[in-house]
Jmol script that loads the backbone (N, CA, C; Angstrom):
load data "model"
ATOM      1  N   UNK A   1       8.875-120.613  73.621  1.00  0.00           N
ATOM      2  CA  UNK A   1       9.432-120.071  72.391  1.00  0.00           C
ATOM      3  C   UNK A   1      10.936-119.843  72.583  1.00  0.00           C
ATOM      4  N   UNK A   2      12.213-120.490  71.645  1.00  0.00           N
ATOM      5  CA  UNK A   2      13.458-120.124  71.902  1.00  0.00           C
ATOM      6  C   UNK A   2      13.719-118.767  70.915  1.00  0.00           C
ATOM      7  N   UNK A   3      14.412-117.929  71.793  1.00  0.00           N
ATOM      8  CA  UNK A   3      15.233-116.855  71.547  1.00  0.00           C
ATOM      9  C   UNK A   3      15.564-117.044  69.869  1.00  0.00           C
ATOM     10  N   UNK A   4      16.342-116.438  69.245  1.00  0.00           N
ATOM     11  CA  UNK A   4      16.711-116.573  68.094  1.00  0.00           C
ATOM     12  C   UNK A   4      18.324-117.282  67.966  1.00  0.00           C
ATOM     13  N   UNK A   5      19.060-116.869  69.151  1.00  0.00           N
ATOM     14  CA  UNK A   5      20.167-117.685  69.523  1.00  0.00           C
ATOM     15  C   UNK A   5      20.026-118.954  69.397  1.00  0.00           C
ATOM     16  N   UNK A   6      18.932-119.198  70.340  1.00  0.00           N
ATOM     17  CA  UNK A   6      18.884-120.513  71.040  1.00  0.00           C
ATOM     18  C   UNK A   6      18.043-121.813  69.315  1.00  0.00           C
ATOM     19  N   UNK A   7      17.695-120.848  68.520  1.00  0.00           N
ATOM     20  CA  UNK A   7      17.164-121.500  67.419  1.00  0.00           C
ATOM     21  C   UNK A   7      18.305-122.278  66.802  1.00  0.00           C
ATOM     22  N   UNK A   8      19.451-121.581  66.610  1.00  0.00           N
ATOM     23  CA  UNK A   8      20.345-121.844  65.718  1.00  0.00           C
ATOM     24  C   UNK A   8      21.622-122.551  66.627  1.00  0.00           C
ATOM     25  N   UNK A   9      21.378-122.807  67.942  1.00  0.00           N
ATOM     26  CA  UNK A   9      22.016-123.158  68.662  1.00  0.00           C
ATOM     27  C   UNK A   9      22.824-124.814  68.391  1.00  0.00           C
ATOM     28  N   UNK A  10      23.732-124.914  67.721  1.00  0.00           N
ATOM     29  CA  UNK A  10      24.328-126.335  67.554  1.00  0.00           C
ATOM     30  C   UNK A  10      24.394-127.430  69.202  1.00  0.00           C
ATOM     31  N   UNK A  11      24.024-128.570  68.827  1.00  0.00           N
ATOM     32  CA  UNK A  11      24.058-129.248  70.347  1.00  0.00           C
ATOM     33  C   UNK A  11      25.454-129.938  70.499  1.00  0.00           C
ATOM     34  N   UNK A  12      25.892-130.431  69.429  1.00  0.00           N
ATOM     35  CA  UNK A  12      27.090-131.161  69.444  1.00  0.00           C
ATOM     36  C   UNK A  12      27.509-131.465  67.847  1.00  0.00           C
ATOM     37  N   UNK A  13      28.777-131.764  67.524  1.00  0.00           N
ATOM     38  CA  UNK A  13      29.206-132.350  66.534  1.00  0.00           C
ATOM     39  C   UNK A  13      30.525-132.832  66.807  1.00  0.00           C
ATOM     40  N   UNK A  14      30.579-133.882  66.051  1.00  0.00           N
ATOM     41  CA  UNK A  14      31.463-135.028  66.169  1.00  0.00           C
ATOM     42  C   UNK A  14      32.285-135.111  64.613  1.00  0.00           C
ATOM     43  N   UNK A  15      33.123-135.117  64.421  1.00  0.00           N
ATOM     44  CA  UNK A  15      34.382-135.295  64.183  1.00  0.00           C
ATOM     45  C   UNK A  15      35.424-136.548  64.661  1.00  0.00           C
ATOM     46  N   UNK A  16      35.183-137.419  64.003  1.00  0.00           N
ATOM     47  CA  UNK A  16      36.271-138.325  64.789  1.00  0.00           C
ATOM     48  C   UNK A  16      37.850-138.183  64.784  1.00  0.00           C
ATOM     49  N   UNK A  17      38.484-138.648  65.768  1.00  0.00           N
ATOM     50  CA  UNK A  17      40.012-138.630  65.956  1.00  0.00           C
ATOM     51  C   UNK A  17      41.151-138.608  64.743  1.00  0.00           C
ATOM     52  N   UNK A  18      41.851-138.063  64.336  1.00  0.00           N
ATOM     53  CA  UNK A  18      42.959-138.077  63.541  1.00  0.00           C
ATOM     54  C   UNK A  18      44.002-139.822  63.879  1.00  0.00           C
ATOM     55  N   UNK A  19      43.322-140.386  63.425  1.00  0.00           N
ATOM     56  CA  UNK A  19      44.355-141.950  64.255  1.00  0.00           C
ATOM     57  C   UNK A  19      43.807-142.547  62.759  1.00  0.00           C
ATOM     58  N   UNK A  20      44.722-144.053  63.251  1.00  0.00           N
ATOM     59  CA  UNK A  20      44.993-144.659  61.592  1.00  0.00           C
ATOM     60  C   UNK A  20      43.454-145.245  61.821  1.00  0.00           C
ATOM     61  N   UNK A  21      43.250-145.671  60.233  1.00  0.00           N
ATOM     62  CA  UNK A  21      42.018-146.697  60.028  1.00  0.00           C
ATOM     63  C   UNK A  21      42.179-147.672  61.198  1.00  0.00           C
ATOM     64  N   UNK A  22      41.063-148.089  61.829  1.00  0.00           N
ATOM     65  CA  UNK A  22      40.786-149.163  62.640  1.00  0.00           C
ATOM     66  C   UNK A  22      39.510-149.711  62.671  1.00  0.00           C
ATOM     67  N   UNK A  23      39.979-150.940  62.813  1.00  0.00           N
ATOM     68  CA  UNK A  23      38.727-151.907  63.331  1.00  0.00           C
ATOM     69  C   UNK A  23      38.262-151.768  64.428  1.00  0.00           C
ATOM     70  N   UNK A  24      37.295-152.024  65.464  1.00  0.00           N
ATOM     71  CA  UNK A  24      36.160-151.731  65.283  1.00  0.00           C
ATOM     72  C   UNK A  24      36.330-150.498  65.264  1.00  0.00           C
ATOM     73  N   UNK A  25      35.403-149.014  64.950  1.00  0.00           N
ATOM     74  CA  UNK A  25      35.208-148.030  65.585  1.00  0.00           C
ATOM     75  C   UNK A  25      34.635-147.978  67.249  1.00  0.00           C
ATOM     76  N   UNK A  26      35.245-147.347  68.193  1.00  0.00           N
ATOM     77  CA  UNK A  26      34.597-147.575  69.357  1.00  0.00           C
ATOM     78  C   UNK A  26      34.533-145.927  70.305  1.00  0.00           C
ATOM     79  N   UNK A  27      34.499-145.830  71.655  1.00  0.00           N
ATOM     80  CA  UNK A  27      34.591-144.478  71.997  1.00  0.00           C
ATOM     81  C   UNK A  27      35.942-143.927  72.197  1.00  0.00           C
ATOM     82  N   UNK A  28      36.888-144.587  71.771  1.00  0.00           N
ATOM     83  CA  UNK A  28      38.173-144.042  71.536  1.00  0.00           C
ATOM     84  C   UNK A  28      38.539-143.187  70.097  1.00  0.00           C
ATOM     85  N   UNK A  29      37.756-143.280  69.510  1.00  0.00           N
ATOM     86  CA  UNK A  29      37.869-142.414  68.651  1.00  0.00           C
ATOM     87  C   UNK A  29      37.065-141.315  68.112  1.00  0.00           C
ATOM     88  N   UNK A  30      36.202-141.171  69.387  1.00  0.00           N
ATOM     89  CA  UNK A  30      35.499-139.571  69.528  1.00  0.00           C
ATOM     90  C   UNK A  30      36.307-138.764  70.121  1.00  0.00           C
ATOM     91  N   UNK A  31      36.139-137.406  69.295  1.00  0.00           N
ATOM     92  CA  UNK A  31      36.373-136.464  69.337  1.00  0.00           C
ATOM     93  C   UNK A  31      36.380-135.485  70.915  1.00  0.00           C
ATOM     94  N   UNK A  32      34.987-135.699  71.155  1.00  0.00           N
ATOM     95  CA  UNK A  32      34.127-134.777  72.028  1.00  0.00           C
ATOM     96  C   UNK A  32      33.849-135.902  73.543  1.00  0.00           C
ATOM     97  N   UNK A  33      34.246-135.620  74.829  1.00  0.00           N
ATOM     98  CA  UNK A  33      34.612-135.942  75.372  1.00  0.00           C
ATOM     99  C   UNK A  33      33.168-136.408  76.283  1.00  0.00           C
ATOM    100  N   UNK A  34      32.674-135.863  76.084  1.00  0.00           N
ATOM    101  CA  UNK A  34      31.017-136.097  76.995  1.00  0.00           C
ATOM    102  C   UNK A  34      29.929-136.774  76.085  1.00  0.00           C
ATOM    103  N   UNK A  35      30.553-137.322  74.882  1.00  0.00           N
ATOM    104  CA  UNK A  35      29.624-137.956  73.854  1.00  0.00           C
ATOM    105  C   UNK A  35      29.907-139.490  74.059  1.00  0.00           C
ATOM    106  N   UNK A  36      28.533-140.023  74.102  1.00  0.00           N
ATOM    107  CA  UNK A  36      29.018-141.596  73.989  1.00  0.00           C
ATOM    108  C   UNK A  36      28.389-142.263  73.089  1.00  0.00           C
ATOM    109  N   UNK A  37      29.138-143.413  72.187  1.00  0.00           N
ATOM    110  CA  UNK A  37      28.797-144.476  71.109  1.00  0.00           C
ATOM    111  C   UNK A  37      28.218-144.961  70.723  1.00  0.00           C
ATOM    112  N   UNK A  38      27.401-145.196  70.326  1.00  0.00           N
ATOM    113  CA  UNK A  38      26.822-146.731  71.005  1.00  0.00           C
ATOM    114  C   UNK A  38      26.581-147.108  68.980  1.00  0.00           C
ATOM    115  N   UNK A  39      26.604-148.402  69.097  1.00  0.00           N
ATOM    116  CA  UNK A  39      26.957-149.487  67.991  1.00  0.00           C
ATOM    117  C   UNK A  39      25.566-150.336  67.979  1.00  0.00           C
ATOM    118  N   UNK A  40      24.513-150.316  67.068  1.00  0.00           N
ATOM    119  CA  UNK A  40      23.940-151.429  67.436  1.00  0.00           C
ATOM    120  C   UNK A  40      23.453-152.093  66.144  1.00  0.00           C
ATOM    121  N   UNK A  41      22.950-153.310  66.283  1.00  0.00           N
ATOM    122  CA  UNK A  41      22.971-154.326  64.855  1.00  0.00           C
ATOM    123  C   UNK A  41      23.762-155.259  64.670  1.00  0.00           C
ATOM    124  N   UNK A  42      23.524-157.106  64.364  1.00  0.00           N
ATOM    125  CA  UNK A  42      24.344-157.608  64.615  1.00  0.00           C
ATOM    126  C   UNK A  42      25.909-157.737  63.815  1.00  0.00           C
ATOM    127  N   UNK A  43      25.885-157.100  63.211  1.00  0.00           N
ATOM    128  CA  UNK A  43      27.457-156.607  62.465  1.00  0.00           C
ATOM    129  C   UNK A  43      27.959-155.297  62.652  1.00  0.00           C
ATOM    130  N   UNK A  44      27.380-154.550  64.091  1.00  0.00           N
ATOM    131  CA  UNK A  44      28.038-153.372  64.339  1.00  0.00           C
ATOM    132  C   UNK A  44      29.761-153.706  64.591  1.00  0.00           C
ATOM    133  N   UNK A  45      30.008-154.657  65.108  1.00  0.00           N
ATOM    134  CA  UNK A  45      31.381-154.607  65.507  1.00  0.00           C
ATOM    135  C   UNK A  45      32.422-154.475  64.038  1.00  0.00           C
ATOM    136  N   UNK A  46      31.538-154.874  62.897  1.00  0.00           N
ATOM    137  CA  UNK A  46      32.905-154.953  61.368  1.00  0.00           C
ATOM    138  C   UNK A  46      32.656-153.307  61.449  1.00  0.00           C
ATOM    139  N   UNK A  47      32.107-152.462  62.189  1.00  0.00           N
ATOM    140  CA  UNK A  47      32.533-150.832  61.684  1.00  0.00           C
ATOM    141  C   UNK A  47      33.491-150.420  61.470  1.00  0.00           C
ATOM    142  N   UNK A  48      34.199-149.393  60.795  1.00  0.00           N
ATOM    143  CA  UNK A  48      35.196-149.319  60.517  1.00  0.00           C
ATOM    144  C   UNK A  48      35.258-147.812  60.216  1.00  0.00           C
ATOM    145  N   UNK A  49      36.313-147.003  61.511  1.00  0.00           N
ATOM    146  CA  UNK A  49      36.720-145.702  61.339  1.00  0.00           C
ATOM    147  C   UNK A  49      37.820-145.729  60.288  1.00  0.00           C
ATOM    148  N   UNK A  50      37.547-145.038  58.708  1.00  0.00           N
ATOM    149  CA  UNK A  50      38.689-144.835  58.002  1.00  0.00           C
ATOM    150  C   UNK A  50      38.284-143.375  57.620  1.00  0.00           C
ATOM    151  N   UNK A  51      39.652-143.418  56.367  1.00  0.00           N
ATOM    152  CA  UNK A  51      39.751-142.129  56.045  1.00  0.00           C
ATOM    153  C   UNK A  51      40.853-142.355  54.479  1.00  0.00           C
ATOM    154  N   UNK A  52      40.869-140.931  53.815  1.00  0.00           N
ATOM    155  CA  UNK A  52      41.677-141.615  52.159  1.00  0.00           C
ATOM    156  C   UNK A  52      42.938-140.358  52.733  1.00  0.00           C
ATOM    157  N   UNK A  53      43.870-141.257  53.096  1.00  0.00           N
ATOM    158  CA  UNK A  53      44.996-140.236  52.949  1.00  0.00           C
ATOM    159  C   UNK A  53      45.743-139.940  51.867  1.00  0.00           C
ATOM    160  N   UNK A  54      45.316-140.016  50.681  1.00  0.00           N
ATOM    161  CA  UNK A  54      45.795-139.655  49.563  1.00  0.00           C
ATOM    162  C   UNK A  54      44.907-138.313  49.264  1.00  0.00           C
ATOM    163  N   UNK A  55      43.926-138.174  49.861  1.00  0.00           N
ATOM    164  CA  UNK A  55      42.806-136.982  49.385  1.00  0.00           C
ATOM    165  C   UNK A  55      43.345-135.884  50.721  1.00  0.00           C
ATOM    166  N   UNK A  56      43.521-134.510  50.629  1.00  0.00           N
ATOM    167  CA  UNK A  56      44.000-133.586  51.049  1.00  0.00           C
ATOM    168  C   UNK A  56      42.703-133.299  51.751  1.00  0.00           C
ATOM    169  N   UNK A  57      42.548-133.255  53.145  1.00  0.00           N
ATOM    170  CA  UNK A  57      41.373-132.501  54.118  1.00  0.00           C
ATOM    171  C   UNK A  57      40.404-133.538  54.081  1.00  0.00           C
ATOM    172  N   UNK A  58      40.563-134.682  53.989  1.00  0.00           N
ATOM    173  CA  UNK A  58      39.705-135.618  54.044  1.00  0.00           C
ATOM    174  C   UNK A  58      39.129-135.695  55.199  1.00  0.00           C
ATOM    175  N   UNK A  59      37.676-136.579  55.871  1.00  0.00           N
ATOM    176  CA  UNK A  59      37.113-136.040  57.032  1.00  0.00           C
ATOM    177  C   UNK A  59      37.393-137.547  57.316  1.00  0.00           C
ATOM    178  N   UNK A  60      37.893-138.281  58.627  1.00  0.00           N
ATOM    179  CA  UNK A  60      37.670-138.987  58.831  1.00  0.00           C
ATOM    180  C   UNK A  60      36.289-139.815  59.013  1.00  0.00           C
ATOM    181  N   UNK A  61      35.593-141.362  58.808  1.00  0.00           N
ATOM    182  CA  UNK A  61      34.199-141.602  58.620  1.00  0.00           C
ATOM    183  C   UNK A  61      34.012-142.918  59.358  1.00  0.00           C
ATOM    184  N   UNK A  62      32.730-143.062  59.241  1.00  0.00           N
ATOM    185  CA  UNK A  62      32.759-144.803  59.361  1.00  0.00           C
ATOM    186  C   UNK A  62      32.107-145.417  58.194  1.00  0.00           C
ATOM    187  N   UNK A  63      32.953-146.459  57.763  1.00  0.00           N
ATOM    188  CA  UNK A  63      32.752-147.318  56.676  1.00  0.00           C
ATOM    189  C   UNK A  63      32.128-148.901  56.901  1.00  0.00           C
ATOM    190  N   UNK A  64      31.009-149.079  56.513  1.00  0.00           N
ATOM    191  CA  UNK A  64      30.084-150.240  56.579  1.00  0.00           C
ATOM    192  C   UNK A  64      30.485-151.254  56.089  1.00  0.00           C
ATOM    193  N   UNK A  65      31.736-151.559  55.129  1.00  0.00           N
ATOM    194  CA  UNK A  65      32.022-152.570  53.859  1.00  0.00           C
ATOM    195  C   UNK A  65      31.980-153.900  54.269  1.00  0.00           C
ATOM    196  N   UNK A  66      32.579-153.976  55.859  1.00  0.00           N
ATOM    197  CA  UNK A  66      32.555-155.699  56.052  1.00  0.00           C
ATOM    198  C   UNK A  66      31.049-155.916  56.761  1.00  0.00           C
ATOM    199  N   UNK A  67      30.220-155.300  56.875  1.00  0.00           N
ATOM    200  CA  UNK A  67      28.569-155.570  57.438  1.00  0.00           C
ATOM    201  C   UNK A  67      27.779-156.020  56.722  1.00  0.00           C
ATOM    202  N   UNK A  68      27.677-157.681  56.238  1.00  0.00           N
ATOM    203  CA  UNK A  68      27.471-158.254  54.996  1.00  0.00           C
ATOM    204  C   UNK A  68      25.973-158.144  54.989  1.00  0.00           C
ATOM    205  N   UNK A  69      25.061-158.160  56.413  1.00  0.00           N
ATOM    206  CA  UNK A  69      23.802-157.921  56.663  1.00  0.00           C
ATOM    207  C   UNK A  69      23.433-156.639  56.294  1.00  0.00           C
ATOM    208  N   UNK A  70      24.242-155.938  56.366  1.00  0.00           N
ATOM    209  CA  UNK A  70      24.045-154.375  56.259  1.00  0.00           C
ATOM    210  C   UNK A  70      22.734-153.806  57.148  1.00  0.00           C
ATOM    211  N   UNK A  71      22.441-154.567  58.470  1.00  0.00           N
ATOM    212  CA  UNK A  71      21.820-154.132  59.200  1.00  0.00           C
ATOM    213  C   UNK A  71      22.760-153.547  60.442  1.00  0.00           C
ATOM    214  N   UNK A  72      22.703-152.259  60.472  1.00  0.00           N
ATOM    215  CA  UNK A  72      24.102-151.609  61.257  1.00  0.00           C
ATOM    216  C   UNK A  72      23.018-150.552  61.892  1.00  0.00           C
ATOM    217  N   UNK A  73      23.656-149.556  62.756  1.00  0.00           N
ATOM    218  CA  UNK A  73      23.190-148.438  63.152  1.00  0.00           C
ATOM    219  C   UNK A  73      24.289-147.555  63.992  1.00  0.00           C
ATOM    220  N   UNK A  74      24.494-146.754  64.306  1.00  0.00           N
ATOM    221  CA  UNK A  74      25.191-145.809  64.923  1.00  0.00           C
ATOM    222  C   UNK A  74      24.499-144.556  65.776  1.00  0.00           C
ATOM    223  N   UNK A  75      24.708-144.590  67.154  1.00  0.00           N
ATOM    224  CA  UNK A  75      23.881-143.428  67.895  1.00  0.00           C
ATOM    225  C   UNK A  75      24.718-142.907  69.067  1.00  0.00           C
ATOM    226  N   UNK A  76      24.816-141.561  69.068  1.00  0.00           N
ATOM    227  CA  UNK A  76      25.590-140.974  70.200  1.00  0.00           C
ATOM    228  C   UNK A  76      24.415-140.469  70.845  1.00  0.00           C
ATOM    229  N   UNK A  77      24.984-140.103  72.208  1.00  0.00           N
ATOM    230  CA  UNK A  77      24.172-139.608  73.453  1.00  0.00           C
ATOM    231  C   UNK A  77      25.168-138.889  74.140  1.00  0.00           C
ATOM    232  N   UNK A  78      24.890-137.969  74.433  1.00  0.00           N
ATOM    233  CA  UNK A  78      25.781-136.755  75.333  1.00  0.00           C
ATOM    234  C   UNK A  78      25.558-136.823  76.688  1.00  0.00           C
ATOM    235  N   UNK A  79      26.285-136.693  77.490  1.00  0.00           N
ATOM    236  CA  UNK A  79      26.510-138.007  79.220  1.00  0.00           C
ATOM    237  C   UNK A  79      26.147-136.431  79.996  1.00  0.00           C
ATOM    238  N   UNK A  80      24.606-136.729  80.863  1.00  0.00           N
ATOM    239  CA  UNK A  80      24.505-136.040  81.799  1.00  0.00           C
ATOM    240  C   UNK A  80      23.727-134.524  81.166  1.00  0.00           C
ATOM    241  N   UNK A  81      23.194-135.149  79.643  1.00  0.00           N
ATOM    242  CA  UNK A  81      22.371-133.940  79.257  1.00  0.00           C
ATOM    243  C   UNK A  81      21.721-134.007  78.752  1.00  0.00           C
ATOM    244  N   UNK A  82      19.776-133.709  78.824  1.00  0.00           N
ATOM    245  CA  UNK A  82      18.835-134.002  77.605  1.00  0.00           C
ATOM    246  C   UNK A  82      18.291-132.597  76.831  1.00  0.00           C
ATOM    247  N   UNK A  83      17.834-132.744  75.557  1.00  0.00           N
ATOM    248  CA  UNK A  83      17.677-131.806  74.793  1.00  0.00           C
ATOM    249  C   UNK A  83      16.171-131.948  74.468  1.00  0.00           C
ATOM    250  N   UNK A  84      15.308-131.396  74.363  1.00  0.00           N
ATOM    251  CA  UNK A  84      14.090-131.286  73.392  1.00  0.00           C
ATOM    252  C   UNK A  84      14.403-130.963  71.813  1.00  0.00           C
ATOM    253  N   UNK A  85      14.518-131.962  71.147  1.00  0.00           N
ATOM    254  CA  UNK A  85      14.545-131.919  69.557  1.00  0.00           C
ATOM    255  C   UNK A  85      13.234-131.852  68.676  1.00  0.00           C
ATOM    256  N   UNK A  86      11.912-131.769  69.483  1.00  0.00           N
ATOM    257  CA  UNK A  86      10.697-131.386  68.778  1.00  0.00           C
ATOM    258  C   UNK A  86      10.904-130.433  68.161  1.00  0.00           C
ATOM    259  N   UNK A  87      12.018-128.998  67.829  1.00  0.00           N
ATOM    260  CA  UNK A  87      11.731-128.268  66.668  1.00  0.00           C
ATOM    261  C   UNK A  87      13.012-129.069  66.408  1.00  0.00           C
ATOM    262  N   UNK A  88      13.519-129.556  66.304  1.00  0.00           N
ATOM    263  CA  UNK A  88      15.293-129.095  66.003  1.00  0.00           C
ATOM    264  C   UNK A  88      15.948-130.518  65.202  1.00  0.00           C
ATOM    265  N   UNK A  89      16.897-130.162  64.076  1.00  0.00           N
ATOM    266  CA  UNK A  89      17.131-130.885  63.778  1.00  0.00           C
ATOM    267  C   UNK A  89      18.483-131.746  63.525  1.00  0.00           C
ATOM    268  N   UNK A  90      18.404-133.025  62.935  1.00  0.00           N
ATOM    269  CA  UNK A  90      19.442-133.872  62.729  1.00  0.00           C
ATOM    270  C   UNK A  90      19.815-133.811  61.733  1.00  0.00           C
ATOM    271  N   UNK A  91      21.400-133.697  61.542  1.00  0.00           N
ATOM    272  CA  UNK A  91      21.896-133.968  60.169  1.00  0.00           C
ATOM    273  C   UNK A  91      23.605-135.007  60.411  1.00  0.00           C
ATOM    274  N   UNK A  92      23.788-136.023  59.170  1.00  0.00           N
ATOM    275  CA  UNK A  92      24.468-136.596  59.576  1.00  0.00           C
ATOM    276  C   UNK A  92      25.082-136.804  57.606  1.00  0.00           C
ATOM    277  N   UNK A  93      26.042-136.442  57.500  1.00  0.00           N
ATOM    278  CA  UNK A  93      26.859-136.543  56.255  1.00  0.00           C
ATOM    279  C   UNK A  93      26.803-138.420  56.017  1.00  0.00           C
ATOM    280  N   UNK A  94      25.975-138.270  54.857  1.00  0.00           N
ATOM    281  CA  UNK A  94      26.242-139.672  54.554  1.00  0.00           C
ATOM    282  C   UNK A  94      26.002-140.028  52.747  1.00  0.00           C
ATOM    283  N   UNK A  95      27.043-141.116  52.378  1.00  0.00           N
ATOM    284  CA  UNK A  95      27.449-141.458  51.312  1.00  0.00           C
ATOM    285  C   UNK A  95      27.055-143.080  50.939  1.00  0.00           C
TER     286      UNK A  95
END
end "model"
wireframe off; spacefill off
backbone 0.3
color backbone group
């Protein structure tokens, strides 16, 4: 049974880098230093870290537009640490 801390306990979040739009997205533009990438699907490489700098507090993202298959995926893994996620959950801002 976890504590009540340990319920609400965040494992990681990601935020990507303040840097211009680029092609591909890769692990240069994570945030969090012990998190790693990984890209898979055969049009992961058209990913694309952008962002609207005309919109004030905009979050930087990744944008799918050139993945004509639109079979893509995106998965991080945190280096040198496993979690039990049987209660716990995932959330991932998506549009």
């Amino acid at each position: 049974m976890l504590s009540q801390n340990q319920e609400n306990q965040l494992y990681f979040r990601e935020d990507f880098k303040e840097s211009p739009t680029s092609f591909s997205i890769t692990q240069e533009h994570l945030t969090y230093p012990e998190l790693l990438l990984h890209r898979h699907g055969p049009t992961a490489d058209s990913l694309k870290k952008s962002y609207h700098d005309y919109f004030p507090n905009d979050p930087y993202y990744v944008r799918s537009g050139l993945c004509i298959t639109f079979r893509w995926a995106i998965s991080f893994e945190k280096q040198h640490h496993t979690v039990d996620l049987t209660d716990g959950q995932i959330r991932m801002k998506v549009k």
